[in-house]
N, CA, C and O of each residue as an XYZ file, in Angstrom:
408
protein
N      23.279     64.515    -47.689
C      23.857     63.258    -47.267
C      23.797     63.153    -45.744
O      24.040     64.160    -45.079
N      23.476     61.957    -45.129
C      23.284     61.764    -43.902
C      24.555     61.380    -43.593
O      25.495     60.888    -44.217
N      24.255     61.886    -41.972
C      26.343     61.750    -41.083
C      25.398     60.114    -40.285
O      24.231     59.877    -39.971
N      26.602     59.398    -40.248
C      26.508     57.761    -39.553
C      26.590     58.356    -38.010
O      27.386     59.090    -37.425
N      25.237     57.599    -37.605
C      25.470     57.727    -35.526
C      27.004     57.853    -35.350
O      27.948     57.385    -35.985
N      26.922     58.604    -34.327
C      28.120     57.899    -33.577
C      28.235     56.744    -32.875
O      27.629     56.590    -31.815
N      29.171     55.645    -33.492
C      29.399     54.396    -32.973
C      30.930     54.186    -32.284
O      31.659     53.195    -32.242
N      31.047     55.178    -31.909
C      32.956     55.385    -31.806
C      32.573     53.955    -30.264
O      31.668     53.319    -29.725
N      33.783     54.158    -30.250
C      34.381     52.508    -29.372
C      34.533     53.219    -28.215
O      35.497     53.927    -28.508
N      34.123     53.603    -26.714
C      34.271     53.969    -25.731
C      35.714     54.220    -25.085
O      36.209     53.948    -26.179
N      36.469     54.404    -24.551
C      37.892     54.363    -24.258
C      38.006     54.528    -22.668
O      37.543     55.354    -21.882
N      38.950     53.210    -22.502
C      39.288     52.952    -20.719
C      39.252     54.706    -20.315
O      39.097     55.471    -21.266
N      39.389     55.276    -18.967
C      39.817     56.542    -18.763
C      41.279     56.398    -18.204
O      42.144     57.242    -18.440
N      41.530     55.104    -17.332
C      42.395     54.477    -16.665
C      43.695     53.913    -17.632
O      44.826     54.399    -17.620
N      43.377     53.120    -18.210
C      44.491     52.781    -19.265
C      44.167     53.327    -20.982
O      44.610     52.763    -21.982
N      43.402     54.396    -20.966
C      43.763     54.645    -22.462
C      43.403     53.477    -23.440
O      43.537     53.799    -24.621
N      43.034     52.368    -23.251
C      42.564     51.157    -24.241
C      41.151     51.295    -24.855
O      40.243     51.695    -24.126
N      40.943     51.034    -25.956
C      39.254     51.175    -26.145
C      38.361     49.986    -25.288
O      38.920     49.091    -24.654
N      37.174     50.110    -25.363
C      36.468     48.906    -24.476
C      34.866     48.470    -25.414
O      33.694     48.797    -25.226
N      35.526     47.626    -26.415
C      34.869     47.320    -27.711
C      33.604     46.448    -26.712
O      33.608     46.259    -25.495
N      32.729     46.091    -27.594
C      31.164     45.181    -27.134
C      32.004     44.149    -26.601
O      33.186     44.142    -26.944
N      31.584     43.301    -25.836
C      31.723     41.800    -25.541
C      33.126     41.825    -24.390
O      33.312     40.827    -23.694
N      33.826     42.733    -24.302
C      34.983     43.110    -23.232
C      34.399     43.234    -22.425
O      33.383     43.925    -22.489
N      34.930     42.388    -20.890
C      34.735     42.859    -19.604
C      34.791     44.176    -19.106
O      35.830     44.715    -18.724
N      33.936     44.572    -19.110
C      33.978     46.134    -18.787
C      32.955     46.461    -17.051
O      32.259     45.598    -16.517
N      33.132     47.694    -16.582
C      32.352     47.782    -15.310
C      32.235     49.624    -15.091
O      33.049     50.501    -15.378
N      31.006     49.696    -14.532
C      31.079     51.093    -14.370
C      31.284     51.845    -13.000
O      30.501     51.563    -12.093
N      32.149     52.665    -12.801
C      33.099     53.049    -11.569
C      32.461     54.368    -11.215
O      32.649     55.320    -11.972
N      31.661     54.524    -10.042
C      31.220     55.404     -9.534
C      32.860     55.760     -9.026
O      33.728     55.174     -8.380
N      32.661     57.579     -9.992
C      33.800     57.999     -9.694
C      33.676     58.798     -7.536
O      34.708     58.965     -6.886
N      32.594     59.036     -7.085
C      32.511     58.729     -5.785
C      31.878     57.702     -5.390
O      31.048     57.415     -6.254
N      31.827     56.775     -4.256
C      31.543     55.726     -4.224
C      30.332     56.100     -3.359
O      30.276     56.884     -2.412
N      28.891     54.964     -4.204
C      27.777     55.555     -3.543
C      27.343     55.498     -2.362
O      26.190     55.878     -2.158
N      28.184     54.989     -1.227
C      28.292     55.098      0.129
C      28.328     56.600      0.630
O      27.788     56.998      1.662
N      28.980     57.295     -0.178
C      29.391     58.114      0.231
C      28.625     59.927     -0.862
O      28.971     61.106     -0.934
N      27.435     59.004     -1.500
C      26.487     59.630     -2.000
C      26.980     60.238     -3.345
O      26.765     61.418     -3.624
N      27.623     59.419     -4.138
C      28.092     59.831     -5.458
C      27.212     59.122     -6.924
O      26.958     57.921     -7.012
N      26.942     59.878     -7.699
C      26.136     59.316     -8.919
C      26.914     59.152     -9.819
O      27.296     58.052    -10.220
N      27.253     60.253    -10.258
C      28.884     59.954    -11.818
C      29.173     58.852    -11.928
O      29.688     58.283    -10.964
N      29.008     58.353    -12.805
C      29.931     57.019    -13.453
C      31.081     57.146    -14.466
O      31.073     58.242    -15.026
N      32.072     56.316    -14.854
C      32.986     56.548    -15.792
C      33.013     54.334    -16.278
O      32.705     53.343    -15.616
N      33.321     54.445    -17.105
C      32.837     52.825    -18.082
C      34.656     52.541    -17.815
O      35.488     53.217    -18.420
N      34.846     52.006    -17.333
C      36.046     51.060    -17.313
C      36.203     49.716    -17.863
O      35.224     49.168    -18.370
N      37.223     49.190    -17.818
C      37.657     47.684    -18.124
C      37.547     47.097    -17.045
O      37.712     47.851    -16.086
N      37.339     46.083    -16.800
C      36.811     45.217    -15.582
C      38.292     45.099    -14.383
O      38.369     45.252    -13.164
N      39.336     44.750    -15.475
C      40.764     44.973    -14.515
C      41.172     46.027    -14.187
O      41.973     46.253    -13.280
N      40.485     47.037    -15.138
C      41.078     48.664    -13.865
C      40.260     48.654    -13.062
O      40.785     48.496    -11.960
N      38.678     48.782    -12.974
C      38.068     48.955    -11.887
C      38.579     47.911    -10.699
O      38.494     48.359     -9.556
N      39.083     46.609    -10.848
C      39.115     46.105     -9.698
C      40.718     46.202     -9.452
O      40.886     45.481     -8.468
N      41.786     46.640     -9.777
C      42.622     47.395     -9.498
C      42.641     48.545     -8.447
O      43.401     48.765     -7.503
N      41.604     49.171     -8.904
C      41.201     50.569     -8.466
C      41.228     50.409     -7.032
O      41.900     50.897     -6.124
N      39.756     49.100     -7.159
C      39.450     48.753     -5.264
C      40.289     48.247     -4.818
O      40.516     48.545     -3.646
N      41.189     47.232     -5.482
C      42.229     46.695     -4.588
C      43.555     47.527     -4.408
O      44.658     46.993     -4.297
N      43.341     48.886     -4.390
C      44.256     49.932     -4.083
C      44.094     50.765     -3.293
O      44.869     51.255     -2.471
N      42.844     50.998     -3.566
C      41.795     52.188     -2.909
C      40.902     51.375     -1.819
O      40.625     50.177     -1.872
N      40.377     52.648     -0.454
C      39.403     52.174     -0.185
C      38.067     53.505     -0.455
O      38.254     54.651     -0.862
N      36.889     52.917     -0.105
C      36.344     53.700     -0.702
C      36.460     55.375     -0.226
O      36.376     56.336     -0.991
N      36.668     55.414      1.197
C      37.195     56.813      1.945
C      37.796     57.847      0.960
O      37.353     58.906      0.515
N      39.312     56.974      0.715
C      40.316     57.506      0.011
C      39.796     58.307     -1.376
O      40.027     59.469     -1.707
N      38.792     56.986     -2.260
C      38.478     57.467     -3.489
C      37.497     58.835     -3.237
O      37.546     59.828     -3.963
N      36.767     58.716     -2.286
C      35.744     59.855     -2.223
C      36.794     60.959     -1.750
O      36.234     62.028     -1.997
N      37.581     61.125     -1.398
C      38.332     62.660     -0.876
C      39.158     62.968     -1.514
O      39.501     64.149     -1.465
N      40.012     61.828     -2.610
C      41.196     62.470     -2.946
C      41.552     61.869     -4.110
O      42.609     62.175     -4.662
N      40.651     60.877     -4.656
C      40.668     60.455     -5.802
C      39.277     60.369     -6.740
O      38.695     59.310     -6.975
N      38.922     61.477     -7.154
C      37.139     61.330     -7.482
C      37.437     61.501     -8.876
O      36.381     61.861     -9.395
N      38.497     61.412     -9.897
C      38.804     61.783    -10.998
C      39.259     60.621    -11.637
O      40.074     59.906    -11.053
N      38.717     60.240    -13.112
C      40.041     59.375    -13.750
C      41.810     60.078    -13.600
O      42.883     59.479    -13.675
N      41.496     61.681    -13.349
C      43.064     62.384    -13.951
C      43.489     61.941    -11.835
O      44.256     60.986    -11.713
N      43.155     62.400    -10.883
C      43.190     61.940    -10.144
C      43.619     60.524     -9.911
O      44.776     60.467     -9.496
N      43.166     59.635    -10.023
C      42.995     58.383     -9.816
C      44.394     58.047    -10.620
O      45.082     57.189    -10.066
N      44.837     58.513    -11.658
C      46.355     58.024    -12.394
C      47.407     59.295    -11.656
O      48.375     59.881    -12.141
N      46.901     59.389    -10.603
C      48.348     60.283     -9.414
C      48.909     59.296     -8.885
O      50.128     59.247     -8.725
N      47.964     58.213     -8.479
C      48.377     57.267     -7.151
C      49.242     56.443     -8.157
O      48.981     55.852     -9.204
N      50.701     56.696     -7.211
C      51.682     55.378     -7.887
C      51.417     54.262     -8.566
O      51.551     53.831     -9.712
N      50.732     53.693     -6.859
C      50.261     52.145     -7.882
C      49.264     52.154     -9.154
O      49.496     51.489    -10.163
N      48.349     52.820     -9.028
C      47.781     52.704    -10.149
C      48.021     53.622    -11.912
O      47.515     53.380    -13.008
N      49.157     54.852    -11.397
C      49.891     54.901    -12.877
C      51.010     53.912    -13.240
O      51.618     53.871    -14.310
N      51.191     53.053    -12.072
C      51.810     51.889    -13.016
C      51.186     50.763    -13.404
O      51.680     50.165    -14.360
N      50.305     50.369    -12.939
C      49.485     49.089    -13.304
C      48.801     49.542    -14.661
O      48.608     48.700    -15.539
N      48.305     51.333    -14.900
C      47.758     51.538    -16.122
C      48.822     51.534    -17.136
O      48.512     51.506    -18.327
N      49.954     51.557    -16.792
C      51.038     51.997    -17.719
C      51.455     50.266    -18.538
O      51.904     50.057    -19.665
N      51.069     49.215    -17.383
C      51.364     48.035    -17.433
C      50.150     47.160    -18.483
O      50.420     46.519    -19.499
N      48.850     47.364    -17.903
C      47.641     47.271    -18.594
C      47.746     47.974    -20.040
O      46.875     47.584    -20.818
N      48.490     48.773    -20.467
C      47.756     49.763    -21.662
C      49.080     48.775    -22.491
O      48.497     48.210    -23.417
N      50.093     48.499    -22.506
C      50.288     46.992    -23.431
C      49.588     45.587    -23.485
O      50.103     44.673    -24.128
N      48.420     45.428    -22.808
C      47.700     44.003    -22.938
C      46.399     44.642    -24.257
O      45.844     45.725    -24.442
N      46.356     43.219    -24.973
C      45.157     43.443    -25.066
C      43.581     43.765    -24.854
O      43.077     43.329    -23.819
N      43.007     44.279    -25.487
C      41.380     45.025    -24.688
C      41.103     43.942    -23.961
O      40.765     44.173    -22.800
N      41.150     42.787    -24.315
C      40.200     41.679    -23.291
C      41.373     41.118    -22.679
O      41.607     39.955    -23.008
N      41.994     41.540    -22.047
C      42.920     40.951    -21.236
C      42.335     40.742    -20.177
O      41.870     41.758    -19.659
N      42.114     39.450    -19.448
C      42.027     39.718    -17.976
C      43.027     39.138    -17.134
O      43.815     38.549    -17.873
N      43.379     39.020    -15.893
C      44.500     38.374    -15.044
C      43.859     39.032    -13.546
O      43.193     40.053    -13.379
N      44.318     38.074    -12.611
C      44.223     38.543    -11.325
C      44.974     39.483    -10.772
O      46.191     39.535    -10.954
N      44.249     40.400     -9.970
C      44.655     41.836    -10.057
C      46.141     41.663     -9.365
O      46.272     40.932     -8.384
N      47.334     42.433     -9.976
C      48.063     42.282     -9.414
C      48.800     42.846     -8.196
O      48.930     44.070     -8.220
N      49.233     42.301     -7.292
C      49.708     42.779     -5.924
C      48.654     42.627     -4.939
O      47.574     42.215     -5.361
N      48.759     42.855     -3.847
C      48.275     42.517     -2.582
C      46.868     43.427     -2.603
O      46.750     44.369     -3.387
N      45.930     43.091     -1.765
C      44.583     44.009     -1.467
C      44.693     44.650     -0.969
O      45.427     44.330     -0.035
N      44.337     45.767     -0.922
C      43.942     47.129     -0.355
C      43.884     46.812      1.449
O      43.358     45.869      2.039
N      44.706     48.101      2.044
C      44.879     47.933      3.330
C      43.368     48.404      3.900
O      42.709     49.332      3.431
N      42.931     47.433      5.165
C      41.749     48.608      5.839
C      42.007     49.595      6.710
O      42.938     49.611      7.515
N      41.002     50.604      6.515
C      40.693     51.593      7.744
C      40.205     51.198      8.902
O      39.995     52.018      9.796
């Protein structure tokens, strides 16, 4: 008997939600390629732009290069904590103010 592909449903790393076909989704160079990073991780379109409007890219390359990382920073274990009750295709404008510059 033949085993079925794997078709499993991808899962946010950020909020724990799955990220079914047709969901806004985006892929998050876990270093940012400015800063010469390849890795990707498949996000939901509102964590990744969460992410930037928290982060700048400096920050993410030195001290946040991890999904487990990346849910240290306050703001963003609460916005995932906030996000992981919406539905998969939820979208809304990211909430709170933009990311300070360097």
């Amino acid at each position: 008997m033949e085993t079925p592909a794997d078709t499993s449903t991808p899962v946010c790393p950020l909020c724990g939600r799955p990220i079914p076909p047709g969901v806004p989704q985006s892929r998050h160079h876990l270093v940012p390629r400015l800063k010469g990073g390849r890795e990707t991780v498949l996000l939901h379109h509102i964590c990744h732009k969460e992410i930037h409007a928290t982060l700048c890219e400096a920050e993410i390359a030195r001290d946040y290069d991890t999904p487990e990382k990346l849910l240290t920073h306050p703001r963003l274990a609460k916005f995932a904590a906030w996000v992981a009750k919406r539905p998969v295709d939820f979208l809304s404008r990211t909430p709170g103010g933009h990311r300070r510059r360097h």
